[in-house]
C-alpha positions as CSV (number, residue, x, y, z in Angstrom):
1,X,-56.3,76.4,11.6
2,X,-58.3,78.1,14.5
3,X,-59.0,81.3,12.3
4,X,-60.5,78.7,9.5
5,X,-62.6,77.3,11.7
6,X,-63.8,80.4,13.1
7,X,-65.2,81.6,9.2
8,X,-66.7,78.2,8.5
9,X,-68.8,78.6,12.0
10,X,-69.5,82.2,11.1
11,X,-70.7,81.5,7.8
12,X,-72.7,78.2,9.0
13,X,-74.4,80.4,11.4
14,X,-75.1,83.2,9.0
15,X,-77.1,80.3,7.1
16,X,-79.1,78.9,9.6
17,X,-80.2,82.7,10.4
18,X,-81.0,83.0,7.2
19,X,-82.8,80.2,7.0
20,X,-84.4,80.5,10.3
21,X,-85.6,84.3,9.0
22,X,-87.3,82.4,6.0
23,X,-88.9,80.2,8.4
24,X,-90.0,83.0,10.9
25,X,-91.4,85.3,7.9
26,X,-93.2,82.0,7.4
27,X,-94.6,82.2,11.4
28,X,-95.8,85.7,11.3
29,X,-98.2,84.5,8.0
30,X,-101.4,84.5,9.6
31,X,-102.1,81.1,10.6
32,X,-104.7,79.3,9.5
33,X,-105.3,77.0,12.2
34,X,-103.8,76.5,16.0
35,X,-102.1,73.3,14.4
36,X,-100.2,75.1,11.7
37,X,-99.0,77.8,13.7
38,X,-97.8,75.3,17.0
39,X,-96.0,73.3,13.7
40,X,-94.3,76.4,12.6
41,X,-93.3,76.9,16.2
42,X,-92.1,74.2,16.8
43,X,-89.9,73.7,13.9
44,X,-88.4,77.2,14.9
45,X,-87.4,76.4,18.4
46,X,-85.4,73.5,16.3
47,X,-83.4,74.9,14.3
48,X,-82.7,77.7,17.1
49,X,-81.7,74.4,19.2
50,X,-79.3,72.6,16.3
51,X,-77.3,76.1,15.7
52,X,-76.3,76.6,19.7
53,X,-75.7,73.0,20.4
54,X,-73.4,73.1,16.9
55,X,-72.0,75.6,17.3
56,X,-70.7,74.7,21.2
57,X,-69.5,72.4,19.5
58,X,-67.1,73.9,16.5
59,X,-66.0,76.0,19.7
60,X,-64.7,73.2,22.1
61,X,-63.4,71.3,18.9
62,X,-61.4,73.9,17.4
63,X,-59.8,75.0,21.4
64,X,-59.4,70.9,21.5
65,X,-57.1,70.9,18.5
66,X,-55.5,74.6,19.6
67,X,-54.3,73.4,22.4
68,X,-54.6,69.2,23.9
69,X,-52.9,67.8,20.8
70,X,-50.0,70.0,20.6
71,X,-48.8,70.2,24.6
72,X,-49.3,66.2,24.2
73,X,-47.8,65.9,21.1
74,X,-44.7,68.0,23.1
75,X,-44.5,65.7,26.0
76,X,-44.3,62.9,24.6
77,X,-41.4,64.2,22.4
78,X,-39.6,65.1,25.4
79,X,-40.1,61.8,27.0
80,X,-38.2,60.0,23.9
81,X,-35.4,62.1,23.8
82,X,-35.1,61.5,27.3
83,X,-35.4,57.8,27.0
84,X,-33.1,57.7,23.9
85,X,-30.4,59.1,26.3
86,X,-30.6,56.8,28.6
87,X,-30.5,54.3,26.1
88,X,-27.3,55.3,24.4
89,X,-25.7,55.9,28.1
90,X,-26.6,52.4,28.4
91,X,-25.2,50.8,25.8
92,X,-21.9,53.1,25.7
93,X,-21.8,51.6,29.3
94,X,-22.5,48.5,27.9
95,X,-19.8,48.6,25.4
96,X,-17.6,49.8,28.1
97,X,-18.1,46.9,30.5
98,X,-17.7,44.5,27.1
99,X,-14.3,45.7,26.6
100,X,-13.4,45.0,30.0
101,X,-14.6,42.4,30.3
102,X,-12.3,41.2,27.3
103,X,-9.7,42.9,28.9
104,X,-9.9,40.7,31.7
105,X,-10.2,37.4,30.0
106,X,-6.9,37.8,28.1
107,X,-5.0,39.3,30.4
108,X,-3.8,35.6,32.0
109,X,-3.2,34.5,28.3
110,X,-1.2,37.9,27.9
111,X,1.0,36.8,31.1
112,X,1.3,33.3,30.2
113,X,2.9,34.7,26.3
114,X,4.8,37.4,27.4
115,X,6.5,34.8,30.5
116,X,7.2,32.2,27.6
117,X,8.7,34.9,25.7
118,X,10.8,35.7,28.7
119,X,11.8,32.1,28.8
120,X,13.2,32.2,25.4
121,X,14.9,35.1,26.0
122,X,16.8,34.3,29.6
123,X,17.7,31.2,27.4
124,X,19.4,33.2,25.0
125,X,20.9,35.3,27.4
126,X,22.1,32.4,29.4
127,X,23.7,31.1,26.0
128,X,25.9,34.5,25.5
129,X,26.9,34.4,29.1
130,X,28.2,30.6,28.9
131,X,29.7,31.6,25.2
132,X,31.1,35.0,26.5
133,X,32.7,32.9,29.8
134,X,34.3,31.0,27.2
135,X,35.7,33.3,25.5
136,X,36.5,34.9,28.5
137,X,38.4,32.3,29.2
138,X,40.1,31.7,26.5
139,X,41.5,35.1,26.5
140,X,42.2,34.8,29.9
141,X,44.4,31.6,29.5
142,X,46.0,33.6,26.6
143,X,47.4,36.5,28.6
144,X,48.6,34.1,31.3
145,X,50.5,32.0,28.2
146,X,51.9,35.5,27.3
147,X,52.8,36.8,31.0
148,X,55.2,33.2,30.9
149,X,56.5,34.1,27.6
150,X,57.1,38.0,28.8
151,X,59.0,36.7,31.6
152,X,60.6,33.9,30.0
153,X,62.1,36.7,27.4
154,X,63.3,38.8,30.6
155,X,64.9,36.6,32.9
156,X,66.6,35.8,28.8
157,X,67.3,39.6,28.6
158,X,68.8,39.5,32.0
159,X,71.0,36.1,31.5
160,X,72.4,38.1,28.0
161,X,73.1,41.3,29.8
162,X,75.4,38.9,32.1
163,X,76.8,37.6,29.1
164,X,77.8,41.2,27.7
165,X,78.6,43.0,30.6
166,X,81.5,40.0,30.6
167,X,82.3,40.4,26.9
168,X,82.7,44.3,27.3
169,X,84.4,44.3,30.7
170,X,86.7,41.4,29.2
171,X,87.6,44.0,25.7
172,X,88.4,46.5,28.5
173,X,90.7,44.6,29.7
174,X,92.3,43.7,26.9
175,X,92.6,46.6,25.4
176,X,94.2,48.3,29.0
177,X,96.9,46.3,28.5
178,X,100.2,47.8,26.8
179,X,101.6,46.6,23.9
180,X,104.9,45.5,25.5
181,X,103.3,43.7,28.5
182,X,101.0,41.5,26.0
183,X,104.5,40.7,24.4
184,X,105.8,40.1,27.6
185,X,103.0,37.3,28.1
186,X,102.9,36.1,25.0
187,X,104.9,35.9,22.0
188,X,102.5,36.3,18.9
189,X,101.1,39.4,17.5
190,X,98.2,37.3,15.8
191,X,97.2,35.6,19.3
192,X,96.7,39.4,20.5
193,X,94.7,40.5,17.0
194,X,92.7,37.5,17.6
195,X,91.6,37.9,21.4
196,X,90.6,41.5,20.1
197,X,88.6,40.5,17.5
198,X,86.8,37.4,19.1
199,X,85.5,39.9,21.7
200,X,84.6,42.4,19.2
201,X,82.8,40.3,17.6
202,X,81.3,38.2,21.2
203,X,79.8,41.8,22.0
204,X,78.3,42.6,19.0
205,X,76.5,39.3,18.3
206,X,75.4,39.2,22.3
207,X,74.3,43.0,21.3
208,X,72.4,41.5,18.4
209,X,70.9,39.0,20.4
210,X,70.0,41.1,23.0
211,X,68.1,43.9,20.5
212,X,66.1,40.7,19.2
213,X,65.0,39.3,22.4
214,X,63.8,43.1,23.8
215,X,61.9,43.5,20.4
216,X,60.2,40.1,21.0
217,X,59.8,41.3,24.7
218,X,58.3,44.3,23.4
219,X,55.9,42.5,20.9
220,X,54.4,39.8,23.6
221,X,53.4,42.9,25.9
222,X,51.6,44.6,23.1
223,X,50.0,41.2,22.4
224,X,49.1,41.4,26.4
225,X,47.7,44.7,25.7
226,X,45.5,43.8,23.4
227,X,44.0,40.8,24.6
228,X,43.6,42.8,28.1
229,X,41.4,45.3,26.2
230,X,39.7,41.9,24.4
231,X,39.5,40.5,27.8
232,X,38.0,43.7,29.8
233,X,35.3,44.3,27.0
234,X,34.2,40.6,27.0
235,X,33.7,41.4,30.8
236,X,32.2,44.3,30.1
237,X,29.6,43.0,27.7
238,X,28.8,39.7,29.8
239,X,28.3,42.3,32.7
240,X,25.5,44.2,30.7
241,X,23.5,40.4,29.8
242,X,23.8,39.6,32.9
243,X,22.0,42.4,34.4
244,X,19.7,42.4,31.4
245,X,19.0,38.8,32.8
246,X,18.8,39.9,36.1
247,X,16.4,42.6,34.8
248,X,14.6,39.8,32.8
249,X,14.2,37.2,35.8
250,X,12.4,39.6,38.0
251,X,10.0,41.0,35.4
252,X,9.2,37.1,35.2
253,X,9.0,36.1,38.6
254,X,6.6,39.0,38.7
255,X,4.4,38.4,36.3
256,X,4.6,34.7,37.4
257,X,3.7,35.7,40.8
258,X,0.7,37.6,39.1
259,X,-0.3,34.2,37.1
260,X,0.0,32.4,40.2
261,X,-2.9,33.9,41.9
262,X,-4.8,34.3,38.7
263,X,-4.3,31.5,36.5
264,X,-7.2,28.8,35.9
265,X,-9.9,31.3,38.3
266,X,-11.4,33.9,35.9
267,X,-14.0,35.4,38.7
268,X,-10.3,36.4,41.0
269,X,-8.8,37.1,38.4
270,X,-11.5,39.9,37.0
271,X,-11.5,40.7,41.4
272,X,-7.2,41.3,41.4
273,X,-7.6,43.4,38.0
274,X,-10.9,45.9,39.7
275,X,-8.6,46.4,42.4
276,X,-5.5,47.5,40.4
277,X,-7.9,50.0,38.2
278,X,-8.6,51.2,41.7
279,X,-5.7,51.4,43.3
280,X,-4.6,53.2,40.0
281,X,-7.1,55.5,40.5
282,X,-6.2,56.3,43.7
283,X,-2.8,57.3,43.2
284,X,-2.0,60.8,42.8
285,X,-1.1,61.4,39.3
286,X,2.0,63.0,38.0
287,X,2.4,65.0,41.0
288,X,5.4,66.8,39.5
289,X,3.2,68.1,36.5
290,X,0.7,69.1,39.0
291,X,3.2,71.0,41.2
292,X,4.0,73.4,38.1
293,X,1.1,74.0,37.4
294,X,0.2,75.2,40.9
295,X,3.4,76.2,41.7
296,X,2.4,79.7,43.1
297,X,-0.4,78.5,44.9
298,X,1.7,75.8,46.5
299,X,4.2,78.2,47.6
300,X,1.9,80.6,49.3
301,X,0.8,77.7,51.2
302,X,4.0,76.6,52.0
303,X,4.8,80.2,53.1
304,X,2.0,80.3,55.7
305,X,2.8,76.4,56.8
306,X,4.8,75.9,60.5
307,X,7.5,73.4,60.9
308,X,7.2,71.4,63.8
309,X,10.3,72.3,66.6
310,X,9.6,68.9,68.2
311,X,8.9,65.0,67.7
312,X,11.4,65.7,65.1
313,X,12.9,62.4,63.6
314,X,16.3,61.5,62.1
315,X,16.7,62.3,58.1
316,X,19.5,59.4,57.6
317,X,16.5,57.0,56.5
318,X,14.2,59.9,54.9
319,X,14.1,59.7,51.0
320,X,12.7,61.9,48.5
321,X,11.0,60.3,45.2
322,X,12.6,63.1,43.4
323,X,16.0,62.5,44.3
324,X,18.1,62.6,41.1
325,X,19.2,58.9,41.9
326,X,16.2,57.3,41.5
327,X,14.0,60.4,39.9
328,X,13.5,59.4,36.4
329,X,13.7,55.8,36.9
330,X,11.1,53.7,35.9
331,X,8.5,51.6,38.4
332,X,8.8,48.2,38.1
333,X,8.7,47.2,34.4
334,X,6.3,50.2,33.8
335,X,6.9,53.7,32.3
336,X,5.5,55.4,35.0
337,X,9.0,57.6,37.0
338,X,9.6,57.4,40.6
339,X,9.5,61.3,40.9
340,X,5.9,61.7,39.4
341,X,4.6,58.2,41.1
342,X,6.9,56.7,43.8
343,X,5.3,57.6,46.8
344,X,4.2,54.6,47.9
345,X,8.1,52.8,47.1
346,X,9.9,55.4,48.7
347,X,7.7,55.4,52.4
348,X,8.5,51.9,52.2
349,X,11.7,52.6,51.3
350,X,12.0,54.5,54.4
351,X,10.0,52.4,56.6
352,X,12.7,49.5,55.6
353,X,15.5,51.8,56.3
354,X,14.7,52.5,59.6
355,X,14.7,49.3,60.6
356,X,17.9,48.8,59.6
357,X,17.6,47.2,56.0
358,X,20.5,48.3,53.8
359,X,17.9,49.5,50.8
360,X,17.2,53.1,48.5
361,X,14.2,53.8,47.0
362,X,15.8,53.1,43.0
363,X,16.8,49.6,44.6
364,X,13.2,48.4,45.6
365,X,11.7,50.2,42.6
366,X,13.1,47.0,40.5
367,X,12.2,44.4,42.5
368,X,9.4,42.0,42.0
369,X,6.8,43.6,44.2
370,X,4.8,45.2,41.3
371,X,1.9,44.8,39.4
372,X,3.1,47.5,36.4
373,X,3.7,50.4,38.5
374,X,1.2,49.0,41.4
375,X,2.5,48.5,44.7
376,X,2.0,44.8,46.2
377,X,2.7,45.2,50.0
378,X,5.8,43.1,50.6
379,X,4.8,40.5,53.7
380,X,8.2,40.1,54.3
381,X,11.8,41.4,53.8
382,X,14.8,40.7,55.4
383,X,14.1,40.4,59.0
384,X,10.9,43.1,58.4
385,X,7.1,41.9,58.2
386,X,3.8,43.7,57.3
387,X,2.1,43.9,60.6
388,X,-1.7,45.1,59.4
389,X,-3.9,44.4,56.8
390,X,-3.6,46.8,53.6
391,X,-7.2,47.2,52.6
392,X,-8.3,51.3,52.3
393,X,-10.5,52.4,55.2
394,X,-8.3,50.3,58.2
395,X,-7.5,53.6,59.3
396,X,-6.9,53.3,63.6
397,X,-5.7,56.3,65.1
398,X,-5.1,54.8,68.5
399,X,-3.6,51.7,66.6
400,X,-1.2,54.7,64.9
401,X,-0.7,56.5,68.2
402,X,0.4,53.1,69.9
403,X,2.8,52.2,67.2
404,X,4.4,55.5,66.8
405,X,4.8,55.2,70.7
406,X,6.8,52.1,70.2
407,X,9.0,53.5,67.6
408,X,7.3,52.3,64.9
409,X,6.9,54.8,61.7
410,X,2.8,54.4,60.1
411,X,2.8,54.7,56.6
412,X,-0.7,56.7,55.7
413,X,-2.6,57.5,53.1
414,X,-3.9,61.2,52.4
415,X,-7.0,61.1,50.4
416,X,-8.6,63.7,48.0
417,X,-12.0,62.8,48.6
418,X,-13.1,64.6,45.3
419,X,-10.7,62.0,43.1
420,X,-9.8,59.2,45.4
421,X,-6.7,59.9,44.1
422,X,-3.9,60.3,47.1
423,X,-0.2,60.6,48.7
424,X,1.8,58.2,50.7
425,X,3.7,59.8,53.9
426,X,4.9,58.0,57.2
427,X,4.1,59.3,60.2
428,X,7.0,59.2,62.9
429,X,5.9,61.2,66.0
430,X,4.1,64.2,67.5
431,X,5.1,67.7,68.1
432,X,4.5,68.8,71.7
433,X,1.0,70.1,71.1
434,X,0.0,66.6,69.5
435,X,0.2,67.2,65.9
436,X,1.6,64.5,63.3
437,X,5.4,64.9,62.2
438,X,5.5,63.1,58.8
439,X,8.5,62.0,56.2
440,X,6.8,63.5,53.0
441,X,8.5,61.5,50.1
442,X,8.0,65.1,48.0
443,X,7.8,68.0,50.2
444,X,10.6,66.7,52.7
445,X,11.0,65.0,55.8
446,X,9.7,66.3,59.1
447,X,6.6,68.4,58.0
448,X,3.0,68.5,59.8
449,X,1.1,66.1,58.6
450,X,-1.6,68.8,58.2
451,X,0.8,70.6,56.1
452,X,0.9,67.5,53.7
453,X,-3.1,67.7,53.5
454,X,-2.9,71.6,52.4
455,X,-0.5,70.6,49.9
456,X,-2.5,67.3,48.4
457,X,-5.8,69.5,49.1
458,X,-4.6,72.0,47.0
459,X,-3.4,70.0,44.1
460,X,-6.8,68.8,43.5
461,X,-9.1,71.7,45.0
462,X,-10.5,68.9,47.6
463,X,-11.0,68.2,51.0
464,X,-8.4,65.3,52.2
465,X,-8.9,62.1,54.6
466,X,-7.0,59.7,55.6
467,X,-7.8,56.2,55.0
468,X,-5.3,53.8,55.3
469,X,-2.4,52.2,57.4
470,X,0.6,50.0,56.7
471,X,2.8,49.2,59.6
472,X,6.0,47.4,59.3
473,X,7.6,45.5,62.4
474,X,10.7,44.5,62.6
């Protein structure tokens, strides 16, 4: 475009020359009078005027459109590609707070469905435990029936072993006695035949009688046998509903306990459910995965880590979240295992322990103190109370000092301040230079608490804090 406009301004002014040198051949005429020649002057000086002020003009236009509209035109295609991303970041965020919103709103519906459907189902179970008791019983008043008739047929075994022991020991004496001393007593040969023969034939029909009542014996205790086994399966069975109704009852009471606080108030309801997305967010993650994968790198750390040689504690209430007990059990009525998630469980677990609560980590991980796999402090239990708030940031080191003082293990919280994301340990004492002796529910019981914050820092290539406190009292 520029080179165009350069040969149209060429030849325009090639023109005007031309016509100029018409005009000044026209000048140099000799002049007739003053008049004619200032006129032809004049007229000169004009169209030398029109071609400069034109052409300044062709020039600035031409540079105008080389250059202004294009670095504009550039701009302000820059500034809608920039505002068309922040548009679409907008509405995905949109779209994503829509969904949650959603989320939110059905969630007490969920609960509400999935505890009626709990209902009918603990009423089904409670139907095959009453049938199976019946049963149960059943069989059980049959065996008893049988035990009579078992011993009924012995003491009868007995009473005809008494019967033939007579008969025999009665044909041996009879047939002990000679020939000549029967005569001597009695005077017929038949009377003798017939004594022999009636117990001859006594013994074999109290045999016979005794071969029927051991079969019949034998047959009641195989009848026993089998309605034992019967009996010991119904028990069986009823034992498995029962703890599938055990395993039913908490799941409802939780998710009752859940409704409870929820139910009817939508703005604390969407409040409780930001706070579990947190607090999911703050947990550490499959920390077993994550210990493969750095496996090397955790073990050169470990390699340079001390172990404290004082304010050691006692390991008969330390347990580990990966103990093969408890391991690959599941969290509450979640499928998230103990060994990749149970921190938190098992410090309590500890805590509750020490204080003289007869409890394991696999025991509390299925009571109703759970949100999915989401700790809910327990205020109470059995003789123990929470004794500080549970928020993140209540973090008191002189509260922690004082309580470890008083025998009183801290739960804390270490932090990986590039994820939020975080590991539950209780603290127990110090070393004699002042450092923090933990129970680590994964890398073991009394460890720095430093050494702890190399291991979480390197799991997630972050710095660490620690910002937050449960304490327990008994």
């Amino acid at each position: 475009m520029l080179d165009n406009n350069k040969s149209k301004i060429k030849n325009l002014r090639q023109r005007l020359i031309r016509f100029g040198r018409k005009k000044t051949k026209i000048w140099y005429r000799p002049p007739a009078t003053v008049s004619q020649f200032l006129s032809g002057f004049a007229t000169t000086f004009l169209y030398i005027f029109l071609i400069a002020i034109f052409s300044y003009y062709l020039k600035n236009n031409v540079i105008a459109q080389s250059t202004t509209p294009s670095s504009t035109d550039n701009a302000n295609q820059q500034q809608i590609e920039d505002k068309q991303e922040q548009i679409e970041d907008l509405q995905k965020k949109a779209e994503s707070y829509r969904q949650m919103i959603e989320m939110k709103q059905n969630k007490a519906q969920t609960l509400q469905n999935q505890i009626d459907l709990m209902e009918g189902q603990i009423a089904s179970l409670t139907s095959d435990i009453v049938r199976l008791q019946e049963d149960i019983n059943k069989t059980t008043g049959e065996i008893n029936g049988l035990s009579l008739q078992i011993g009924e047929k012995e003491e009868d075994i007995e009473n005809k072993k008494k019967i033939l022991a007579g008969v025999i020991q009665s044909y041996y004496e009879t047939n002990q006695d000679s020939l000549v001393e029967f005569f001597l007593r009695n005077t017929n040969l038949s009377e003798f035949l017939s004594q022999s023969d009636y117990a001859a034939q006594t013994g074999a029909k109290v045999d016979e009688i005794l071969a029927t009542v051991i079969s019949a014996r034998d047959e009641l205790e195989n009848d026993q046998k089998e309605l034992q086994k019967k009996n010991d399966e119904q028990k069986e069975k009823q034992g498995k509903i029962l703890e599938k109704k055990r395993s039913i009852d908490n799941e409802q009471a939780s998710k009752e306990s859940l409704l409870s606080q929820t139910q009817g108030e939508e703005q604390k309801y969407q409040d409780l459910l930001a706070r579990v997305e947190e607090q999911k967010q703050e947990l550490l993650g499959d920390i077993s995965e994550l210990s493969e994968e750095k496996s090397s790198e955790l073990a050169a750390i470990e390699a340079k880590l001390e172990k404290p040689k004082s304010g050691l504690a006692s390991t008969k209430w330390y347990f580990s979240q990966r103990d093969s007990r408890w391991g690959d059990q599941h969290i509450g009525f979640s499928n998230t295992l103990m060994k990749s998630y149970g921190c938190a469980v098992t410090a309590v677990a500890m805590v509750f322990r020490y204080h003289g609560v007869d409890i394991n980590p696999g025991t509390l991980a299925q009571q109703p103190i759970f949100y999915h796999d989401l700790i809910v402090w327990p205020q109470a239990w059995k003789g123990v109370s929470l004794a500080s708030s549970t928020g993140h940031g209540n973090i008191d080191w002189d509260t922690v000092d004082k309580e470890i003082k008083n025998d009183n293990p801290v739960i804390v919280f270490v932090k990986a301040t590039k994820r939020g994301a975080g590991h539950y340990v209780v603290i127990h004492g110090k070393d004699k230079n002042g450092e923090y002796v933990v129970h680590d529910p994964y890398w073991g019981s009394n460890i720095f608490l430093s050494s702890t914050k190399a291991y979480v820092g390197a799991l997630y290539g972050s710095g660490v804090t620690i910002d937050q406190m449960i304490i327990y009292h008994k």
